[in-house]
Residue frames as qw, qx, qy, qz and C-alpha x, y, z in Angstrom:
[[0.283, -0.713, 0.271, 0.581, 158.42, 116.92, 83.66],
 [0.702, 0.669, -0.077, -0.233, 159.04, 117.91, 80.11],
 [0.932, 0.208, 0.053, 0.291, 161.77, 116.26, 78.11],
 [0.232, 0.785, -0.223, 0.529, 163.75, 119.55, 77.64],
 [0.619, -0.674, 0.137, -0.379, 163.80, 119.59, 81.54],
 [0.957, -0.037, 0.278, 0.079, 164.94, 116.03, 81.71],
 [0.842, 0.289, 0.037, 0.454, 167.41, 115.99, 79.27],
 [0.019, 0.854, -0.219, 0.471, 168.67, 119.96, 80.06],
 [0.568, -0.722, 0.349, -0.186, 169.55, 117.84, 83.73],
 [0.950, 0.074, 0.222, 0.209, 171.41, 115.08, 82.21],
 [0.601, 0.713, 0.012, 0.360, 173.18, 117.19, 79.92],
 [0.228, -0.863, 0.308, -0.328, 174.73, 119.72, 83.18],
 [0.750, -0.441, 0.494, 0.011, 175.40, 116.54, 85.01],
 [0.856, 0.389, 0.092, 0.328, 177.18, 114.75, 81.92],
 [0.295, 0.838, -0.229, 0.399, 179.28, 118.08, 81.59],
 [0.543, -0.752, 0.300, -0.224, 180.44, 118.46, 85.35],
 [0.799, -0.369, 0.444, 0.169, 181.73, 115.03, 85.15],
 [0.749, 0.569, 0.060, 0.334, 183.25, 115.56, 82.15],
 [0.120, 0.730, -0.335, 0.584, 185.05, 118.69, 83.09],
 [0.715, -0.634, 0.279, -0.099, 185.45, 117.14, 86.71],
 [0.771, -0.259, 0.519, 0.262, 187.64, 114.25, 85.32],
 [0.078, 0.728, -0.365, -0.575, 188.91, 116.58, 82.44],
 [0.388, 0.082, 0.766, 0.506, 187.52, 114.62, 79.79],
 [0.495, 0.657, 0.397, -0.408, 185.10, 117.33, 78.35],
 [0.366, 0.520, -0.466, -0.615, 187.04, 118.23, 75.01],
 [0.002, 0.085, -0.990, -0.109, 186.52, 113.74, 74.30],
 [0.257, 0.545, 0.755, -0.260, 182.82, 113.91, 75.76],
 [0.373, 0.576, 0.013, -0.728, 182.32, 117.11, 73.44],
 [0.136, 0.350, -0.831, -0.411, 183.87, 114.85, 70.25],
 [0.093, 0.044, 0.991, 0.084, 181.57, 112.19, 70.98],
 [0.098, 0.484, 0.283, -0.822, 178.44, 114.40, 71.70],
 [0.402, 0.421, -0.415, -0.699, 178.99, 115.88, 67.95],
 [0.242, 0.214, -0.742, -0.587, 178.91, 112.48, 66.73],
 [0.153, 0.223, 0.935, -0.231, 176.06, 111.01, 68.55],
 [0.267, 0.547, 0.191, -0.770, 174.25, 114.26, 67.55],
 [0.414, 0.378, -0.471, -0.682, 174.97, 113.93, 63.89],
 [0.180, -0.109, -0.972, -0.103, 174.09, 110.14, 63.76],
 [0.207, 0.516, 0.680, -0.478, 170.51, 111.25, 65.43],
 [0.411, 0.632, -0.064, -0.654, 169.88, 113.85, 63.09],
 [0.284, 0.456, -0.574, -0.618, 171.04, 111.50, 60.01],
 [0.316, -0.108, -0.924, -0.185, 169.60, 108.42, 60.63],
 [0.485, -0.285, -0.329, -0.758, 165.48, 108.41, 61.55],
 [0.813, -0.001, -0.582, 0.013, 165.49, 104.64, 61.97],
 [0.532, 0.000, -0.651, 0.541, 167.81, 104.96, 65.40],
 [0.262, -0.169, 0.262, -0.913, 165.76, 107.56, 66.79],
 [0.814, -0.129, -0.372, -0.428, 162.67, 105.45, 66.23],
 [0.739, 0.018, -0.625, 0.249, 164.50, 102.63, 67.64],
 [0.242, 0.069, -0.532, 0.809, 165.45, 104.79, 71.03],
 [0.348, -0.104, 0.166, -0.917, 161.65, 106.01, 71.27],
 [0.722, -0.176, -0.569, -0.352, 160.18, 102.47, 70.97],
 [0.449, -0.527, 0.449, -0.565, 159.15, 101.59, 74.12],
 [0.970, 0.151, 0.018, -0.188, 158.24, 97.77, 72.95],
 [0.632, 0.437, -0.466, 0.438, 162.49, 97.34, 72.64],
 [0.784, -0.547, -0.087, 0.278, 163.99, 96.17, 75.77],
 [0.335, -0.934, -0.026, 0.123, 166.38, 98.22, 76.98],
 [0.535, -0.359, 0.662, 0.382, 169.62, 95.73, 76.95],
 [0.729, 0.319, 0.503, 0.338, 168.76, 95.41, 72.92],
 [0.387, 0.863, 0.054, 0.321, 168.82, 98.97, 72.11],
 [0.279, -0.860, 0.363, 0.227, 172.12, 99.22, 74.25],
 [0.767, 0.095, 0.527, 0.354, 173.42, 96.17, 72.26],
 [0.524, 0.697, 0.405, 0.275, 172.84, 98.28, 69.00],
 [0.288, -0.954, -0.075, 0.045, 174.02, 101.09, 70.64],
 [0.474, -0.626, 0.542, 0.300, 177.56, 99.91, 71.51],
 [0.742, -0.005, 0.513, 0.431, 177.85, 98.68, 68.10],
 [0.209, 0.914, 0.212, 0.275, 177.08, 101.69, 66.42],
 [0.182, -0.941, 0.183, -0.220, 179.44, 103.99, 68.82],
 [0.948, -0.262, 0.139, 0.116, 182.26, 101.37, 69.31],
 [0.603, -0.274, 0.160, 0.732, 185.41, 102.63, 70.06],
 [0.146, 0.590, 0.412, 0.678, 183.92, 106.17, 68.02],
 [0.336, -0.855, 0.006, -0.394, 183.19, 107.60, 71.78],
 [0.138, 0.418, -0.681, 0.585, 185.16, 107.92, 74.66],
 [0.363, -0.328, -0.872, 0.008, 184.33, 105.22, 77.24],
 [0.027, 0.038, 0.219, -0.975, 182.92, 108.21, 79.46],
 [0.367, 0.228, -0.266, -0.862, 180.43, 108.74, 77.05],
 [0.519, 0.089, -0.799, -0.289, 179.56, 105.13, 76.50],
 [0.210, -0.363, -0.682, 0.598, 178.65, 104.66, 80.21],
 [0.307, 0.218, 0.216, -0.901, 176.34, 107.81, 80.28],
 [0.631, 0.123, -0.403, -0.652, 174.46, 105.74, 77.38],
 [0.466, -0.166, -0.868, 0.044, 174.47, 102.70, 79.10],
 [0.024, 0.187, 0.485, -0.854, 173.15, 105.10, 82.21],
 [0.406, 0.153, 0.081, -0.897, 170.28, 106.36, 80.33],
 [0.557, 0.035, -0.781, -0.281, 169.49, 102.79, 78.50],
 [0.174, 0.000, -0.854, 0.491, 169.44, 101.35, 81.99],
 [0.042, 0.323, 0.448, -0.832, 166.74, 104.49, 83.46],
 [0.328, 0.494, 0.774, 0.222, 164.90, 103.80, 80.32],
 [0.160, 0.918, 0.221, -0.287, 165.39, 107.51, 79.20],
 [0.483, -0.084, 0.647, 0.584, 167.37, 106.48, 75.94],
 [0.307, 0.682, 0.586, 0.311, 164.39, 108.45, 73.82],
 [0.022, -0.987, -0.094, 0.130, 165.83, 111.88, 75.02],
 [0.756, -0.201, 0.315, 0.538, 169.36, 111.33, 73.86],
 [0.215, 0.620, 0.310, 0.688, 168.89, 113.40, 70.76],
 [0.273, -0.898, -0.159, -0.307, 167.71, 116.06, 73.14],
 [0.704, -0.600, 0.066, 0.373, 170.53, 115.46, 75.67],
 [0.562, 0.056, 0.293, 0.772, 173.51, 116.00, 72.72],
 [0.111, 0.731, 0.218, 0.638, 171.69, 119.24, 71.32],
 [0.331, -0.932, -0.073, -0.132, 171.65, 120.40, 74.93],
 [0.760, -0.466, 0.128, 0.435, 174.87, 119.25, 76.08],
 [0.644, 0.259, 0.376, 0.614, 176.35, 120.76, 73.05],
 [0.050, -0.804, -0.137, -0.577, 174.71, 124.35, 73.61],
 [0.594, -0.804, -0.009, -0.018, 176.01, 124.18, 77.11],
 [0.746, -0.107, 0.232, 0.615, 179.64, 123.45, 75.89],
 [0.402, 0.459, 0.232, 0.757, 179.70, 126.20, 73.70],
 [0.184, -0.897, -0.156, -0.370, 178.51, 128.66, 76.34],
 [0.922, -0.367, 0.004, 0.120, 180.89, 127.32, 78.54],
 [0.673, 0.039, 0.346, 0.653, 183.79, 127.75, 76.28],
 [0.038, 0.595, 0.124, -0.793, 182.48, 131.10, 75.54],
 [0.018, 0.210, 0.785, 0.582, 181.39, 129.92, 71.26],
 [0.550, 0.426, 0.274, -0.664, 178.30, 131.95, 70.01],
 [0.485, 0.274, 0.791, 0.254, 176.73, 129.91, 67.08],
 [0.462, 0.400, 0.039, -0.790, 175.58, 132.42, 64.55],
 [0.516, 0.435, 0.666, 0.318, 173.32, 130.73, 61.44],
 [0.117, 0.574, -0.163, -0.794, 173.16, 132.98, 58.63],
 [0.509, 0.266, 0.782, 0.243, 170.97, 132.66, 55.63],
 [0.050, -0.506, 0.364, 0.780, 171.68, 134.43, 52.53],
 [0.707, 0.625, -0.045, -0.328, 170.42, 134.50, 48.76],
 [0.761, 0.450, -0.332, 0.329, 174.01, 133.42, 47.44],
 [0.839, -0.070, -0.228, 0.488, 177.13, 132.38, 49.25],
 [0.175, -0.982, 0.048, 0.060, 178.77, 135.32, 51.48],
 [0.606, 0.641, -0.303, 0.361, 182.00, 136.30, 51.04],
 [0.643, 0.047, -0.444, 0.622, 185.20, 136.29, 53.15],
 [0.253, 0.245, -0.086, 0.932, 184.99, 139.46, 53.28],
 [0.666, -0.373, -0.150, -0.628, 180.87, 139.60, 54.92],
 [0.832, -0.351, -0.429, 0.031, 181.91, 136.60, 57.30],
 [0.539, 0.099, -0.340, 0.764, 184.67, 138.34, 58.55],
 [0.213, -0.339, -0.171, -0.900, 182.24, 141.48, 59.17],
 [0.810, -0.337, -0.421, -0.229, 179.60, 138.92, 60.58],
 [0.750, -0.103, -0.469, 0.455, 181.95, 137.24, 63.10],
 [0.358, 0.260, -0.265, 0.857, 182.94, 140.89, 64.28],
 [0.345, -0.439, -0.028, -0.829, 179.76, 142.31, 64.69],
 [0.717, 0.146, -0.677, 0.081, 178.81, 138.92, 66.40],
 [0.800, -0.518, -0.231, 0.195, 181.46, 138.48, 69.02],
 [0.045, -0.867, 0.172, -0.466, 182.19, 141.44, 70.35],
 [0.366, -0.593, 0.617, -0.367, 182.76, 140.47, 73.71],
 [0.981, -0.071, 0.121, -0.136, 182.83, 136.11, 72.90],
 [0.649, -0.454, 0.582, 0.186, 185.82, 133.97, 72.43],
 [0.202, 0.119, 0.893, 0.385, 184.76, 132.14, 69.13],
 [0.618, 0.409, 0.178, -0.647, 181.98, 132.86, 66.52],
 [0.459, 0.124, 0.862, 0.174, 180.85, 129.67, 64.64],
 [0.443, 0.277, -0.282, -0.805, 179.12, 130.84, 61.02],
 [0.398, 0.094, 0.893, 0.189, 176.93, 128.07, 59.96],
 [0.406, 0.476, 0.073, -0.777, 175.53, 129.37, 56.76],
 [0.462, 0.189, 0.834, 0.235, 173.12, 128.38, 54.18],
 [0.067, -0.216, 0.422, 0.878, 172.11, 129.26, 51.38],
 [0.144, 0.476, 0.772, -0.396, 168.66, 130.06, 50.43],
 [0.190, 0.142, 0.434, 0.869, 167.31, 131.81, 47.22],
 [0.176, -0.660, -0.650, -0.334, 164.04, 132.04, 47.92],
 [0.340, -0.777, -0.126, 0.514, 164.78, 135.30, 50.66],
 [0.370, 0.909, 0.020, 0.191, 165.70, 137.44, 46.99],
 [0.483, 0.475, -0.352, 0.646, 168.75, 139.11, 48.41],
 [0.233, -0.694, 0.490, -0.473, 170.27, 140.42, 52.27],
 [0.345, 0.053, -0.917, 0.195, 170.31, 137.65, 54.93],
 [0.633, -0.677, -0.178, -0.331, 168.69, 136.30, 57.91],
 [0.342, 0.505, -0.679, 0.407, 170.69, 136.07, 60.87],
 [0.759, -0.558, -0.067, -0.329, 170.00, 133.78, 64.17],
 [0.249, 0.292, -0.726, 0.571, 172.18, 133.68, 67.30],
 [0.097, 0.070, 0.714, -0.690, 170.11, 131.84, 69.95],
 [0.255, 0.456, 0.847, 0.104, 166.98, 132.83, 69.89],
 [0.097, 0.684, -0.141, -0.710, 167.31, 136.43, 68.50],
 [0.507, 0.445, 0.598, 0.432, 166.71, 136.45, 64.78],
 [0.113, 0.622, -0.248, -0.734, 167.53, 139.58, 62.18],
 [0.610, 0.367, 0.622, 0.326, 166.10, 139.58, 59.06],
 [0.172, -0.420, 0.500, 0.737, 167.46, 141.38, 56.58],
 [0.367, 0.093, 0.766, 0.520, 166.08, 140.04, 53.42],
 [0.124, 0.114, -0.352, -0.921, 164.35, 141.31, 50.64],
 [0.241, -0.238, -0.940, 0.027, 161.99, 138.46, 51.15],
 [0.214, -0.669, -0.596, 0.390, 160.19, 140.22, 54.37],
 [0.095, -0.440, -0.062, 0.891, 160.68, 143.54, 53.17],
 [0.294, -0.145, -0.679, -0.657, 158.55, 142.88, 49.97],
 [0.297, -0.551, -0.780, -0.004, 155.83, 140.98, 52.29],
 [0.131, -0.438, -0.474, 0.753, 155.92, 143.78, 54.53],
 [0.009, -0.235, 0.395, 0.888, 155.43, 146.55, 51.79],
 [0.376, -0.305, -0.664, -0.571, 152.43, 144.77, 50.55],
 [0.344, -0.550, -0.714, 0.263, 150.93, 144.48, 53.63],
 [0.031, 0.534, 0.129, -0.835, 151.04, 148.69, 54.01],
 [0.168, 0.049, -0.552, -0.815, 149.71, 148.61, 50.44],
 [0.463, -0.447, -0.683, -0.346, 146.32, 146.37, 50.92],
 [0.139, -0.578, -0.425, 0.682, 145.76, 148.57, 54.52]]
């Protein structure tokens, strides 16, 4: 079974009992910060995909790293997966669990990459066009010169591109036809 699989069932079953025993806005808090601590540090990922580390050391590391920083919920589910010796999909578990919270809660993520910084006055615009019919639209934008000038936009896995970037490439590509 792929990992996505695997971690996509952890992640549903993490939620439930969260929202069963109405701790999901705590399990969502802790989530974020297991998420960002995967994505910023290499080293602990490594560590969670060695297979040559016993189990009980990389929970040891584990609880000292996330002590009293998660909700004890949350701290159990990692001692769950440490245990079942499927502590190398964690990163995968928090990116799902975290895309299932926000559908949940009705939150559309949009990313949006631009030439220069958008204005108030273009995120507002964004956000509208967006979530029409959502609760919450999340901008996470960056900034990206190389794309000349408009944007790209991705919600999900839908992608607009705008930029001047692809519309040049295109243009040459009808020119050397």
């Amino acid at each position: 079974m792929s990992d996505f699989r695997v971690a996509s069932r952890y992640a549903k079953s993490f939620m439930e009992l969260s929202i069963e025993l109405k701790q999901l806005e705590q399990s969502h808090t802790s989530m974020q910060l297991i998420r960002e601590v995967c994505k910023k540090n290499s080293n602990f990922v490594r560590l969670l995909n060695n297979p040559v580390i016993r189990y009980d050391y990389k929970l040891k590391i584990i609880n000292r790293i996330f002590k009293d920083k998660v909700n004890e919920l949350s701290s159990r589910f990692m001692h769950l997966l440490c245990k079942k010796g499927r502590e190398s999909i964690l990163p995968e578990i928090t990116k799902v669990f975290l895309d299932q919270y926000n559908q949940y809660k009705g939150i559309v993520i949009a990313e949006v990459e631009s030439a220069v910084p958008l204005t108030d006055d273009i995120k507002v615009a964004l956000k509208s066009m967006v979530g029409k019919n959502k609760n919450e639209v999340i901008l996470e934008e960056e900034v990206n010169e190389d794309i000349i000038g408009g944007f790209i936009l991705k919600i999900g896995d839908r992608q607009l591109d705008n930029s001047l970037s692809t519309k040049l490439k295109k243009l040459k590509r009808e020119f050397t036809r």
